[in-house]
Steps between C-alpha positions, in 0.01 A plus 500: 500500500513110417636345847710133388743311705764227324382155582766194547583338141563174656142380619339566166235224394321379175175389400427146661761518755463424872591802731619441856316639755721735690611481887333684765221621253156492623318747304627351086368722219440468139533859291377480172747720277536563147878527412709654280770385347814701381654438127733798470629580828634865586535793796269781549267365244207791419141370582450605113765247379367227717377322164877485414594240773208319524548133334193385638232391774391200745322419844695576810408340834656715738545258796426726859527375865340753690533405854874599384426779310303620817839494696698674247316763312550727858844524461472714168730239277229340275384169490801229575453136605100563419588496166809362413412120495305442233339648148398325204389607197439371115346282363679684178585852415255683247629808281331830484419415113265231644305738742508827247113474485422478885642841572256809549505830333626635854788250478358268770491126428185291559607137571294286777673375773422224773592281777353152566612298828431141523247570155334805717454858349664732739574798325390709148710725391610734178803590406348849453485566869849466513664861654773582343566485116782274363676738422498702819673142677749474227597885540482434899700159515753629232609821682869511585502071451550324197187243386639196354324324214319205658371698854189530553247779699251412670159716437420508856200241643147569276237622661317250728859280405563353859385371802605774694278753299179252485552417869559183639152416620373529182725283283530210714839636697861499413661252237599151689679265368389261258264786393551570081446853376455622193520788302336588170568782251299536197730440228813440698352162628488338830803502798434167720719384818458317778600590917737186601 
């Protein structure tokens, strides 16, 4: 079963833009996401019609305090102020017509994905480690709620696409301010902001 929660609309960011770093956050996390973006929106959308809605693709940065998280994932309600300040994502949106050739003959896609902070390789990814299937988060997120054209889902973080997974220790600890992290999607281009 694909596991999502709704994010807040209102602390979206862009490419090049400066994010706030967020109060009483010790622990801040990068996640390095690819995203989908809906065209056609719709209700109980089948995972087999999941081409239907897609308009297209781009880098998410899924923005996670997890000092906060920490404190609220025991209560059973999903993440809440440990997510809800901050994701960015572009630079641009590609169509699936521009990434018909990187897909396998098992239906996985094979795009490279990384994070850089302060110019330093952190993490390596694929998009073909990703869990779930596009379609399985389109059927998921669509059931008994309408997607709108212009949401986007989150593929969940990339393997080894966060602090929290590579450990602390051996990244060079949490983002701080003035730190700049960057992600990089082969194909989809590169996500940069910097922690105010």
């Amino acid at each position: 079963m694909a596991i999502f929660y709704f994010s807040n609309p209102n602390c979206c960011y862009g490419h090049g833009t400066e994010i706030p770093y967020p109060k009483n956050t010790t622990e801040l996390d990068f996640e390095l996401e690819f995203a989908i973006i809906i065209g056609n929106g719709g209700t109980n959308i089948k995972s087999s019609d999941a081409d239907q809605v897609i308009a297209g693709y781009t880098i998410l940065n899924d923005w996670s305090s997890r000092n906060l998280q920490r404190e609220e994932m025991p209560l059973s309600l999903g993440p809440a102020k440990g997510k809800d300040f901050a994701s960015s994502f572009g630079p641009y949106m590609v169509t699936p017509d521009e990434l018909e050739d990187a897909w396998d003959e098992n239906g996985k896609l094979h795009l490279r994905m990384t994070c850089h902070i302060n110019g330093k390789q952190i993490s390596n990814g694929n998009t073909n480690d990703l869990y779930h299937s596009f379609g399985a988060m389109i059927e998921r997120a669509s059931m008994n709620t309408k997607l709108m054209p212009g949401e986007y889902i989150g593929s969940g973080t990339v393997g080894t696409g966060c602090i929290l997974e590579l450990k602390p220790e051996n990244t060079g600890g949490w983002v701080q301010k003035g730190d700049t992290v960057t992600l990089e999607v082969e194909r989809l281009g590169i996500l940069e902001n910097k922690i105010v």
